[in-house]
C-alpha positions in Angstrom: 0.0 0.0 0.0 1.1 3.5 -1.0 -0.1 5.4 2.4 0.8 9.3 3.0 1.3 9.5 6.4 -0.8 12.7 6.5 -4.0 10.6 4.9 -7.0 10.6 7.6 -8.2 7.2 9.0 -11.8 8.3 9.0 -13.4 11.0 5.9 -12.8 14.7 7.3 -16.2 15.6 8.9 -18.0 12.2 9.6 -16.1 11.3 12.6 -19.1 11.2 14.8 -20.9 9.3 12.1 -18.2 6.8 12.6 -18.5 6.7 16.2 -21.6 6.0 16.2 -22.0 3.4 13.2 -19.0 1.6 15.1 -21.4 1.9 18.6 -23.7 -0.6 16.4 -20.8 -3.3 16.5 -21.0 -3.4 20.1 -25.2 -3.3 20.1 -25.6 -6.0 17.6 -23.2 -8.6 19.7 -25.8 -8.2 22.8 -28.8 -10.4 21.5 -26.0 -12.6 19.7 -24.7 -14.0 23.2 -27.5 -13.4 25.2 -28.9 -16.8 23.0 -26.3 -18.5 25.0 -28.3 -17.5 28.2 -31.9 -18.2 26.5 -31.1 -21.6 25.7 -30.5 -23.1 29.2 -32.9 -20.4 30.5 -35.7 -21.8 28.1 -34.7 -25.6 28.8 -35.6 -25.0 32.0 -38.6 -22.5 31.6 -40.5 -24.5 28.8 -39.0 -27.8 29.8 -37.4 -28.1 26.2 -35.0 -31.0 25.1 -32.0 -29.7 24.0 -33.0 -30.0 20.2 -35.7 -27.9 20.9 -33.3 -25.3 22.9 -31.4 -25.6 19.8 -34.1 -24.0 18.0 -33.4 -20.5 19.0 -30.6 -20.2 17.4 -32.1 -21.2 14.4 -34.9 -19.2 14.7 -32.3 -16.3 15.0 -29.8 -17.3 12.0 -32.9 -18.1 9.6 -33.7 -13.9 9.9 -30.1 -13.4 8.8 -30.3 -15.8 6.1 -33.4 -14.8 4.4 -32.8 -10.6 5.2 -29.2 -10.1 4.1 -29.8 -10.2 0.1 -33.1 -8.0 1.0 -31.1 -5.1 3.1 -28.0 -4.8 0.8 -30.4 -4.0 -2.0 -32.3 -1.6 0.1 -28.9 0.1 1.2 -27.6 0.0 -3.0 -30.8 2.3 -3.6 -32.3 3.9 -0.9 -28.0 4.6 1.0 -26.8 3.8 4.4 -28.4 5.6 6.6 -32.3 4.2 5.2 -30.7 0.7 6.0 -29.6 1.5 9.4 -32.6 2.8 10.8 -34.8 -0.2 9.4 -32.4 -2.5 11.2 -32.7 -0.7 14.3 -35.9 -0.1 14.0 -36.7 -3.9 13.0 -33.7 -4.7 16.1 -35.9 -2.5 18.6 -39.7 -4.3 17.6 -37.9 -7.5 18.3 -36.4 -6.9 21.4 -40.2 -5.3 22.4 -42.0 -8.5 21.4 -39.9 -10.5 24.3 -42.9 -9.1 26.8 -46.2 -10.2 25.4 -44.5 -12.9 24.5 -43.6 -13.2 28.1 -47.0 -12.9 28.9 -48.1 -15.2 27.2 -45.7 -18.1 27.8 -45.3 -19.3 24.3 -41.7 -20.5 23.4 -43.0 -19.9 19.4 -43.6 -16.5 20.6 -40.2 -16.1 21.2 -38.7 -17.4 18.8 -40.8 -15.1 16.6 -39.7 -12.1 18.4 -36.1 -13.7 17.9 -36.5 -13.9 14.4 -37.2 -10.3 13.8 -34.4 -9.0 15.8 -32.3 -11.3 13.5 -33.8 -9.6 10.4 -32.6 -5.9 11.8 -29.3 -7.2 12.3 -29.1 -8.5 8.7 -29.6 -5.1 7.9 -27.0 -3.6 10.8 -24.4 -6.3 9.5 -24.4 -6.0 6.1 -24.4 -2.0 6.4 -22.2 -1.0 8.8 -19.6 -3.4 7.6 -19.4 -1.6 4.1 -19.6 1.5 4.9 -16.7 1.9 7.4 -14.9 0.2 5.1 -15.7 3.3 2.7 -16.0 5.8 4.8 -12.0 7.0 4.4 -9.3 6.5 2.6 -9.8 3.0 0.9 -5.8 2.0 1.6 -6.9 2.3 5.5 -10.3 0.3 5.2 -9.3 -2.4 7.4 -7.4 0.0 9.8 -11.0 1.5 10.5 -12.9 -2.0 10.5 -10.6 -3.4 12.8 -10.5 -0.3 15.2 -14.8 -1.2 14.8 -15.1 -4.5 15.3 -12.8 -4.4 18.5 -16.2 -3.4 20.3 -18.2 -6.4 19.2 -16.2 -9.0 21.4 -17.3 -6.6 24.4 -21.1 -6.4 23.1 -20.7 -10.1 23.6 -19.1 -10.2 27.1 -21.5 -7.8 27.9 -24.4 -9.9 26.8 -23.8 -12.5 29.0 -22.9 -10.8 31.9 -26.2 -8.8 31.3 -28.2 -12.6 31.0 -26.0 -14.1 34.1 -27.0 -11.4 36.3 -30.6 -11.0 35.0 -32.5 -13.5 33.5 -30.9 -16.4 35.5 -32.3 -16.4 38.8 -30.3 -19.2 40.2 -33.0 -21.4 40.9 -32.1 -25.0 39.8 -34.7 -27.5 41.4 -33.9 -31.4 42.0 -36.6 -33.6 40.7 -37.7 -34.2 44.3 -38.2 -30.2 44.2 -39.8 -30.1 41.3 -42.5 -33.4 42.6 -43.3 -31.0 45.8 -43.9 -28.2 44.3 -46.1 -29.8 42.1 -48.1 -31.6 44.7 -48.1 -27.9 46.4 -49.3 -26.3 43.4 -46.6 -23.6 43.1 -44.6 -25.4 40.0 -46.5 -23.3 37.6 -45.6 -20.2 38.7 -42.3 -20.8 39.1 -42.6 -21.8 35.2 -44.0 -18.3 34.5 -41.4 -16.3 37.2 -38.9 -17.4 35.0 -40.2 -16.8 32.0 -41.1 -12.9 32.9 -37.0 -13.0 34.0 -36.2 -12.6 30.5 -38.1 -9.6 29.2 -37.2 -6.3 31.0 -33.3 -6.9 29.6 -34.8 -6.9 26.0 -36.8 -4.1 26.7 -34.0 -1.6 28.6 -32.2 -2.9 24.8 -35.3 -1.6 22.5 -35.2 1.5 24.6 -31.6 2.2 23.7 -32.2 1.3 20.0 -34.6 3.4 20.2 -32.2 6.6 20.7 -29.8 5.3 18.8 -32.2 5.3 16.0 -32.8 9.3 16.5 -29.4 9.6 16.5 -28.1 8.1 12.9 -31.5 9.7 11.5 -29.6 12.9 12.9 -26.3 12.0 11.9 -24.4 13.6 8.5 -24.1 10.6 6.1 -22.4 10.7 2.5 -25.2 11.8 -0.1 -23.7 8.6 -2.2 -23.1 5.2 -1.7 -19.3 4.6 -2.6 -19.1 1.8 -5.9 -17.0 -0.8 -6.2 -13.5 -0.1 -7.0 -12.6 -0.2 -10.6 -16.0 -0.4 -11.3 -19.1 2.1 -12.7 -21.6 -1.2 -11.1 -23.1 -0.9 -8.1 -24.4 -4.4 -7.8 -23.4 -7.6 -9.6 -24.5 -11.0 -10.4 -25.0 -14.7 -9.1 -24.2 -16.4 -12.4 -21.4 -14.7 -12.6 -20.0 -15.5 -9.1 -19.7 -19.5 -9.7 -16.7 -18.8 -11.8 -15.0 -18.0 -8.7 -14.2 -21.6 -6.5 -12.3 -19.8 -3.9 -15.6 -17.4 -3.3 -17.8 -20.6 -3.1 -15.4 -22.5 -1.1 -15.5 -19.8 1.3 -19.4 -19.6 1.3 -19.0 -23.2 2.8 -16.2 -22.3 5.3 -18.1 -19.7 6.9 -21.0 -21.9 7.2 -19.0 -24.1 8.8 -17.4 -21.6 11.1 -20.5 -20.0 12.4 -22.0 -22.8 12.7 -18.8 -24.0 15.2 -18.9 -20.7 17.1 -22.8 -20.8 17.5 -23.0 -24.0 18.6 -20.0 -24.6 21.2 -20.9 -21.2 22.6 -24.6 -22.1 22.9 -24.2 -25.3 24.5 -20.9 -24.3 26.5 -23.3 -23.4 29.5 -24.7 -26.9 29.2 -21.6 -28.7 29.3 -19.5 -26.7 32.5 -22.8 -27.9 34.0 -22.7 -31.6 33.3 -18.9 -32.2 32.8 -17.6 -29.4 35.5 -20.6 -30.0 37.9 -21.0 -25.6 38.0 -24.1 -23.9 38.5 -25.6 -21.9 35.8 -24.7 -18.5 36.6 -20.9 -20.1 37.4 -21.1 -21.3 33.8 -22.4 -18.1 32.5 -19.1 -16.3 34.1 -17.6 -19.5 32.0 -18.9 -18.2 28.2 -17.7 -14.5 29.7 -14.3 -15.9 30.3 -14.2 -17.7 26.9 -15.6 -14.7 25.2 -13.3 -12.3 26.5 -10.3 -14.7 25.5 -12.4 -14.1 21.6 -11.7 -10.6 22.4 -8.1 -11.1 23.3 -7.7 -13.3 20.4 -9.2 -10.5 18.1 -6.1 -8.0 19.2 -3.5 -10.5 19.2 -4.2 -12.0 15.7 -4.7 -9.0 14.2 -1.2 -7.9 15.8 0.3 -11.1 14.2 -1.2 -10.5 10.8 1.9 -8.0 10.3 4.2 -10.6 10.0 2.4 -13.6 9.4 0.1 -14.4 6.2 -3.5 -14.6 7.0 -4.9 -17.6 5.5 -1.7 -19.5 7.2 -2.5 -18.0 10.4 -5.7 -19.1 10.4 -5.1 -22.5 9.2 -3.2 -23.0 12.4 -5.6 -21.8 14.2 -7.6 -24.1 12.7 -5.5 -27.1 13.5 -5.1 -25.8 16.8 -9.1 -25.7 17.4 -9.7 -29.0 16.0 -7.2 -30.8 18.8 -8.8 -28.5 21.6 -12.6 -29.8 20.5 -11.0 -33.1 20.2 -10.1 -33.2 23.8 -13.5 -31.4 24.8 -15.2 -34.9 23.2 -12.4 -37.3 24.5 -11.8 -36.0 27.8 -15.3 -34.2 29.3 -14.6 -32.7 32.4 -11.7 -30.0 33.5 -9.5 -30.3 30.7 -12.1 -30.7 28.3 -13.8 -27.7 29.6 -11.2 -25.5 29.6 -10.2 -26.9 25.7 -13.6 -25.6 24.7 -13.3 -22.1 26.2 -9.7 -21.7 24.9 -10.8 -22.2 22.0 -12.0 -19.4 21.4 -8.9 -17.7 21.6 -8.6 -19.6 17.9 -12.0 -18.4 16.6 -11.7 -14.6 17.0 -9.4 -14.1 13.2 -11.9 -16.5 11.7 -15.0 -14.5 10.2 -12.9 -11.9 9.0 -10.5 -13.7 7.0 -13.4 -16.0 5.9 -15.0 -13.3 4.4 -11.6 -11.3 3.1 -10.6 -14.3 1.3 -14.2 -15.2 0.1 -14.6 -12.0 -1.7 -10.8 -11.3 -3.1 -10.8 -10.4 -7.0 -14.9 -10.2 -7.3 -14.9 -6.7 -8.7 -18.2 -5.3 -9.5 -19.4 -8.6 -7.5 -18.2 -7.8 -4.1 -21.4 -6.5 -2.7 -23.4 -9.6 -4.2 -20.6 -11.9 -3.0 -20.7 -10.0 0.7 -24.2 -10.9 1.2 -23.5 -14.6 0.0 -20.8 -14.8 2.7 -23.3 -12.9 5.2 -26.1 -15.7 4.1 -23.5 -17.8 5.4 -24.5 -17.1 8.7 -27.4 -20.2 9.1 -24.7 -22.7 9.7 -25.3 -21.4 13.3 -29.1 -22.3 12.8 -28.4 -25.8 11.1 -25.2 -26.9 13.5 -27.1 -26.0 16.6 -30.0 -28.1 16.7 -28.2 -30.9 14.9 -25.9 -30.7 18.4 -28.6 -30.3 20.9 -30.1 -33.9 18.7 -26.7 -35.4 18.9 -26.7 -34.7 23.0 -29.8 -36.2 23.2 -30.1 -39.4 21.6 -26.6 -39.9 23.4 -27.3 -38.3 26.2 -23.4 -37.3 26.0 -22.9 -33.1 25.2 -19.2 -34.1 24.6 -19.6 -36.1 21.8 -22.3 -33.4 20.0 -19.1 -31.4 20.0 -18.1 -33.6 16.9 -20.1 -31.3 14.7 -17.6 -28.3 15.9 -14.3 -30.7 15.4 -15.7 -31.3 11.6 -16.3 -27.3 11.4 -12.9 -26.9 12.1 -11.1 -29.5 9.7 -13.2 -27.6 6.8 -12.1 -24.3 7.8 -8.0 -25.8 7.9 -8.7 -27.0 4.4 -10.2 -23.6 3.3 -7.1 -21.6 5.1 -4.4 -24.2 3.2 -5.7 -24.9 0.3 -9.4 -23.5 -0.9 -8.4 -19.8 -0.5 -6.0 -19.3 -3.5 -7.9 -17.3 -5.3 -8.8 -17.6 -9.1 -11.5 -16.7 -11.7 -11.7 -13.8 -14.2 -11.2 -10.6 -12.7 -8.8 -11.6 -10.0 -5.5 -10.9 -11.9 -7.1 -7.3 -12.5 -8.1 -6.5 -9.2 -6.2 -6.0 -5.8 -9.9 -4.9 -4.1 -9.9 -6.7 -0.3 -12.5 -6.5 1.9 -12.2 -7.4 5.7 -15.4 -7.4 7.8 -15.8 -8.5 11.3 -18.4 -10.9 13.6 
C-alpha cells in the first residue's frame, strides 16, 4: 500500500458518524450471546430437550439468512443511513415483542420475536460493515474496521454478563423439588417467574435502539453510496460468481465456522454444567471468560497479521481448534472444559479472514458476494440443533461437540488450500474487503 502519512483514518467531517455506526458493532453482539443464556434459560422454563433449545438459534440465524440479500439492495438504492434505521428499527420491535410474548408463555412467541431482531441485524451487518470500510481512505479500510469490530467482542461479554446477572435467577430444582412443588401447586408459577426474568433486559435494549435510531436519522451521512472499486456497477451477479471456487469455497467455510462458534458457545453453558458440575450463573461467568479470550484473540491476531500471512495463520488456528474440541469430546470434564473455552482464543481471526478471502478479486461482485458470505450465517441455525439432537439421543454433550471438530477441519482445508484465489477478474483487481463478527 502506497499510504501518505498525512491521509485521515476516518473522511474529514464524519467522525461522529463513525462513532456512532461503530457503537452498532457493540449493540448487535448483545442479542448474539444473550442466546447463549436463552437456551439453558428456556430448557428450564419450557421444559425443552435440547433439540428444541437448539431451536433459537435457528430461529435467530434463519432472519439473517433470508434478510441479508433484501437489506444490501435496500442500502444500494435507498443509501446507508435508510438501512440503518430499518435495522434498528426492526432490532428495537424484536427486542419489544420479548414481553407479550412473556405474557403469554409461548416458546414460538419467542422465537418469533427472535427472528425479527435477526432480520434488523441482517440489515445492521451487512451496512455498517461496508460503509466503514468506505468511509476514508480506501488504503486504511481495514485500519477503521478493525478499530470497529474491537467493540463487538465486548457487546458479547457484555451480553452474557447482562443474562447471568438477569434472567438467570439461580434457581435449579432437583426432581424431588420439582414433585413437591407440584403436589403444592406452586410449579407453575415458578414456570412463569422465569419466563417474565427474560423480558425487562430486551426491553431496557429496545429503549436504547430506540435513541440510537434518532441519533443516525440525525447523523451527516455521504449523499452517495461509494461503488466498487474499478468499477461504474453498483451491484453484480450470481451467475457470474460461480466462476470463482475460492468465493464458493469460502461460502462453505463460513457456514461451517459460524455454525462451530454458535454451537459450542450455545451449549458451552450446558456442558461446564454436566462435565464441570457448575451452576448456571458459574457457567455463565464461564462463556464470559471464553468470550473475552475471543476478544483477546481478536487483538493478538490481528497484531500477528503484520508478520504472518493470513490464511496460514488461520489454518493454524484451525488445526489448533480442532485438537482443543478433540479433547473437549475425548476428555469431558476440567480439561475438556477449559479446551472448549480456549478455544475461542482460535475463533476470533476466523470471520474476517473468511469473508476477506471469500470476496478477493470479485470486482463489481463484491457486494453480491458479501451478502452470499453474510447468508452464510445459518450454519449457526443448522449446527445448533443438529448438536442439541446429537446430546440427546446420546445423552453425551461431549460427543455433540463432533459437529464443531468437523467445522474446524473444513475451515483448515479452506485456510491451506481452498483460499487461493482464481477466476476472471482476480488478476485485475487487488480490491480486499475485511469485515468483522
Amino acid at each position: 500500500m502506497n499510504e501518505k502519512s498525512s491521509t485521515k483514518l476516518i473522511t474529514p467531517g464524519y467522525t461522529i458518524t463513525f462513532i456512532l455506526v461503530t457503537s452498532l458493532f457493540f449493540l448487535w453482539a448483545l442479542p448474539n450471546n444473550l442466546n447463549d443464556i436463552l437456551i439453558p434459560q428456556f430448557m428450564k422454563s419450557f421444559e425443552l430437550n435440547r433439540l428444541q433449545a437448539g431451536l433459537v438459534q435457528s430461529a435467530f440465524y434463519l432472519g439473517y439468512f433470508l434478510l441479508a440479500m433484501p437489506a444490501a439492495l435496500v442500502m444500494d438504492k435507498y443509501g446507508y443511513k435508510a438501512g440503518l434505521l430499518a435495522g434498528l428499527l426492526l432490532f428495537a420491535a424484536g427486542c419489544f415483542l420479548f414481553w407479550p410474548a412473556a405474557l403469554a408463555g409461548r416458546y414460538g412467541f419467542f422465537l418469533g420475536a427472535l427472528f425479527v431482531i435477526a432480520a434488523g441485524l441482517a440489515f445492521l451487518e451487512t451496512g455498517s460493515n461496508s460503509f466503514i470500510a468506505i468511509l476514508g481512505d480506501p488504503a486504511k479500510s481495514e485500519q477503521r474496521l478493525n478499530l470497529s469490530q474491537s467493540f463487538n467482542p465486548l457487546g458479547s461479554m457484555t451480553g452474557v454478563l447482562v443474562g447471568t446477572v438477569f434472567i438467570f435467577s439461580g434457581k435449579e430444582l432437583s426432581a424431588p423439588e420439582i414433585e413437591t412443588m407440584k403436589a403444592a401447586g406452586t410449579y407453575n408459577q415458578y414456570l412463569h417467574d422465569e419466563i417474565m426474568r427474560v423480558g425487562p433486559p430486551y426491553l431496557f435494549i429496545g429503549t436504547v435502539l430506540l435513541v440510537m435510531a434518532f441519533l443516525i436519522w440525525r447523523a451527516k451521512f455521504p449523499e452517495n453510496n461509494v461503488k466498487s472499486h474499478g468499477s461504474d456497477k453498483s451491484t453484480g451477479s450470481f451467475s457470474e460468481l460461480v466462476k470463482y471456487p475460492h468465493f464458493l469455497k469460502g461460502v462453505l467455510a463460513q457456514f461451517f465456522y459460524v455454525g462451530a462458534q454458535v454451537g459450542t458457545w450455545s451449549f458451552l453453558i450446558q456442558y461446564t454444567k454436566d462435565y464441570m458440575n457448575k451452576s448456571e450463573k458459574e457457567a455463565g461467568i464461564y462463556l464470559t471468560i471464553s468470550l473475552l479470550s475471543f476478544g483477546v484473540g481478536r487483538f493478538a491476531s490481528t497484531a500477528m497479521m503484520k508478520r504472518f500471512e493470513p490464511k496460514k495463520l488461520m489454518g493454524l488456528y484451525g488445526c489448533i481448534n480442532v485438537c482443543m474440541v478433540a479433547l473437549a469430546v475425548l476428555v469431558p470434564g476440567f480439561i475438556g472444559g477449559w479446551a472448549l473455552i480456549l478455544s475461542s482464543f482460535f475463533m476470533s481471526l476466523m470471520f474476517p479472514t473468511i469473508f476477506a478471502l471469500g470476496v478477493k478479486g470479485l470486482g463489481p461482485n463484491t457486494k453480491i458476494g458479501a451478502s452470499g458470505i453474510i447468508m452464510a450465517i445459518i450454519g449457526g441455525a443448522i449446527w445448533t440443533p443438529l448438536m442439541g439432537y446429537i446430546s440427546d439421543q446420546t445423552h453425551s454433550m461431549a460427543l455433540a461437540m463432533i459437529v464443531p471438530l468437523i467445522s474446524y477441519i473444513y475451515v483448515s482445508y479452506y485456510a491451506f488450500l481452498g483460499s487461493t484465489p482464481s477466476g476472471p477478474l482476480y488478476e485485475s483487481t487487488d480490491e480486499k474487503v475485511v469485515v468483522g463478527h
